[in-house]
C-alpha positions in Angstrom: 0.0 0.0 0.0 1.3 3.7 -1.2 1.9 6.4 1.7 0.1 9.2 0.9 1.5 12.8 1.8 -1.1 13.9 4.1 -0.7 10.8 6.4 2.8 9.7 6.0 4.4 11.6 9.0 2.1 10.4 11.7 2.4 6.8 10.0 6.2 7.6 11.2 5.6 9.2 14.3 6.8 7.5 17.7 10.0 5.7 15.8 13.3 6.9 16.4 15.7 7.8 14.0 18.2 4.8 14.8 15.8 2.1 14.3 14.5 4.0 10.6 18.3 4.2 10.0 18.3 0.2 10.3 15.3 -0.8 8.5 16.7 0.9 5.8 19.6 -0.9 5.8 21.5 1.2 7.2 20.8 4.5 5.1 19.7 7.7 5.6 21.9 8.9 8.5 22.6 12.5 8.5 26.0 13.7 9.7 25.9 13.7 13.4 27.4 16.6 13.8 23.7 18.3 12.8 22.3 18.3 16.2 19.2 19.8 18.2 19.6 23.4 18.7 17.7 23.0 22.0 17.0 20.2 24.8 14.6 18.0 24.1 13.6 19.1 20.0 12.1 15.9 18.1 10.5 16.5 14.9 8.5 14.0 12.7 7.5 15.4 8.7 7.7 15.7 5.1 10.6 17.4 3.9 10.5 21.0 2.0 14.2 21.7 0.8 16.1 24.5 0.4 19.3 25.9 -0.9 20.8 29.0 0.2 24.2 31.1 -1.0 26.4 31.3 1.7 25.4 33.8 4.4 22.2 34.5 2.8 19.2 33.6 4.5 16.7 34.6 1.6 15.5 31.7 0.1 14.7 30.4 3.7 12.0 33.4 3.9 10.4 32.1 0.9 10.4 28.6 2.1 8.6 29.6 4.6 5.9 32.2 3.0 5.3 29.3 0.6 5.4 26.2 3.2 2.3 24.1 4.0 1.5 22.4 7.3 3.7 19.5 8.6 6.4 20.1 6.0 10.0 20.3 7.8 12.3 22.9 6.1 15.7 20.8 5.1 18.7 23.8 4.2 21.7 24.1 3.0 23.9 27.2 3.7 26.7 26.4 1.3 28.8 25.4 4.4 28.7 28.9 5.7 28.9 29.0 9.6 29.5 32.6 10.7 25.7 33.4 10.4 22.5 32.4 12.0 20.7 31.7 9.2 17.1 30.8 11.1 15.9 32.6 14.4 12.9 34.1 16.3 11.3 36.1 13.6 11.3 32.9 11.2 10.4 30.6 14.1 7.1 32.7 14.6 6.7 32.8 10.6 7.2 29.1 10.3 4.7 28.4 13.6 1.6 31.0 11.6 2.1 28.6 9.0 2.4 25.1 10.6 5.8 24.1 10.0 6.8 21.3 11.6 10.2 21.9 12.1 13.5 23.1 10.9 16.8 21.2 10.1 19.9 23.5 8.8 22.8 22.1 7.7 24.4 25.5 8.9 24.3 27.8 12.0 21.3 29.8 13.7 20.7 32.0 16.8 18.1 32.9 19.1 18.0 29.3 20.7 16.4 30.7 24.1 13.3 32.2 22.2 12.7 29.2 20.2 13.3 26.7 22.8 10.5 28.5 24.7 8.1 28.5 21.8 9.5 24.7 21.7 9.8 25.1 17.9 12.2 21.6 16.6 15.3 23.1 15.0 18.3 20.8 13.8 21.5 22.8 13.0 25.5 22.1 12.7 26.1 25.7 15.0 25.1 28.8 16.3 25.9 31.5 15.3 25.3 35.1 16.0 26.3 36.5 13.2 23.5 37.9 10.7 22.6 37.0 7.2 21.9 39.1 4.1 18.5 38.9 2.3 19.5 39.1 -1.1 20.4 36.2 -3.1 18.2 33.8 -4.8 19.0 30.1 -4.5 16.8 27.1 -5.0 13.2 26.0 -3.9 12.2 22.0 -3.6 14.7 20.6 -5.2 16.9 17.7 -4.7 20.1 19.0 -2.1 23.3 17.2 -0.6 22.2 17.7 3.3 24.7 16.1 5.6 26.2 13.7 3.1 22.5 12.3 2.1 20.2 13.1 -0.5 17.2 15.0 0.3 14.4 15.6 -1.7 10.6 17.4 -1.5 8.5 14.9 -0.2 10.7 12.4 1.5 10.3 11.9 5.2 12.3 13.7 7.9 13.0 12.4 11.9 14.8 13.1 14.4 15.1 13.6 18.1 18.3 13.9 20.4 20.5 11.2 18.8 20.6 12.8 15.5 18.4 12.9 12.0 17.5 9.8 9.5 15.9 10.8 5.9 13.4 8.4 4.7 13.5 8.0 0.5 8.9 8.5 0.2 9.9 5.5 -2.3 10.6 3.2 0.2 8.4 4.6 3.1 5.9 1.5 3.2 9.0 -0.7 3.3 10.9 1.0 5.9 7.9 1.6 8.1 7.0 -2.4 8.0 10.3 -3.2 8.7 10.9 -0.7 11.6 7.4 -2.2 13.0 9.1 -5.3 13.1 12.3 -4.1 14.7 10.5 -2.6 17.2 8.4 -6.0 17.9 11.6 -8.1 18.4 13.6 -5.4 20.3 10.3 -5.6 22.9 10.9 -9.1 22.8 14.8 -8.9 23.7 13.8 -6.7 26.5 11.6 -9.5 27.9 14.2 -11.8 27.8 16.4 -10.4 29.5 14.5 -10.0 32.5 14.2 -13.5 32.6 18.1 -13.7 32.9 19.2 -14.4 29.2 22.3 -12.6 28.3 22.8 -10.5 24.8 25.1 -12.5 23.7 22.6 -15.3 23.9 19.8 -13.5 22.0 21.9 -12.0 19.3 23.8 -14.7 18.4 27.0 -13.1 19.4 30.5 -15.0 19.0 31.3 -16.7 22.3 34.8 -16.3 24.1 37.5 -18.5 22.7 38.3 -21.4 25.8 41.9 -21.2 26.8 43.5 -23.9 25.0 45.0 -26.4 28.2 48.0 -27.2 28.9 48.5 -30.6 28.1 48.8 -31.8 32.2 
């Protein structure tokens, strides 16, 4: 059965990114060092990418005045660090609009502010530095974002160990077998209340027996 947009993020709601990230076969992992600006930030949607010149926050103004609800903005900055290129005044632009989160593969500012409005925001830095408004880049289109692909429509997640992408191709087959990760990693859990070791249950190479002495 086909996802369809309007319903694929809650489909993927409540997984975490590391169990996505191994249903896929181990794919999709976005460079660790793009982290949650704040505590606590978790966000679940469909991806709206961007493409920004260096320093220039433009294009991330029009992302938002054109987004729809649940998308999450993916950016690039063109490796640029020295600028916040997202803060409170597009945090309260993405929220009118129902944005469902922000991942930059870049720097931003104004962390306090946001983490009070509790607005999910993924970044490589901070930065206090501020941005020019006057370059055009790209809208929905597909962009290198922390050594993955990322394009419109594919599915973003992440939470406080980092950010998976999800190809929309393979959603229904990375969902199923996420479920069934999940299933057996319940299971594992119950075993090892009973007493069972890991190295039991995952079929883990034993320790070699010291070879005797011959007496």
């Amino acid at each position: 059965m086909e996802l369809h947009s309007e319903t694929i993020a809650e489909r993927f709601v409540g997984f975490d990114p590391a169990t996505l990230y191994e249903a896929a076969g181990h794919r999709g992992m976005v460079d660790p060092a793009i982290r949650p600006a704040w505590a606590g930030a978790s966000v679940c949607g469909i991806a709206s990418t961007v493409e920004c010149p260096p320093g220039d926050n433009l294009m991330l103004h029009h992302a938002v005045a054109a987004a729809k609800p649940g998308i999450v903005i993916v950016a690039t900055m063109g490796s640029y660090l020295l600028t916040g290129a997202w803060g409170e005044i597009l945090t309260a632009a993405a929220q009118a609009k129902g944005v469902a989160g922000v991942a930059v593969d870049g720097a931003v500012r104004d962390i306090a502010a946001i983490s009070e409005r509790e607005f999910p925001i993924f970044s490589r830095g901070l930065a206090i530095g501020s941005c020019t408004k006057e370059r055009f880049g790209s809208l929905d289109v597909p962009i290198q974002f922390g050594g993955v692909t990322v394009r419109p429509g594919d599915i973003v997640v992440g939470d406080i160990d980092g950010l998976v992408i999800v190809p929309q191709e393979r959603a229904q087959e990375i969902l199923e077998a996420a479920s069934a990760r999940r299933v057996r990693e319940a299971e594992i859990m119950e075993e090892l209340r009973k007493g069972k070791t890991t190295i039991e249950l995952l079929g883990l190479p034993g320790l070699a027996k010291p070879e005797g002495n011959g007496k």
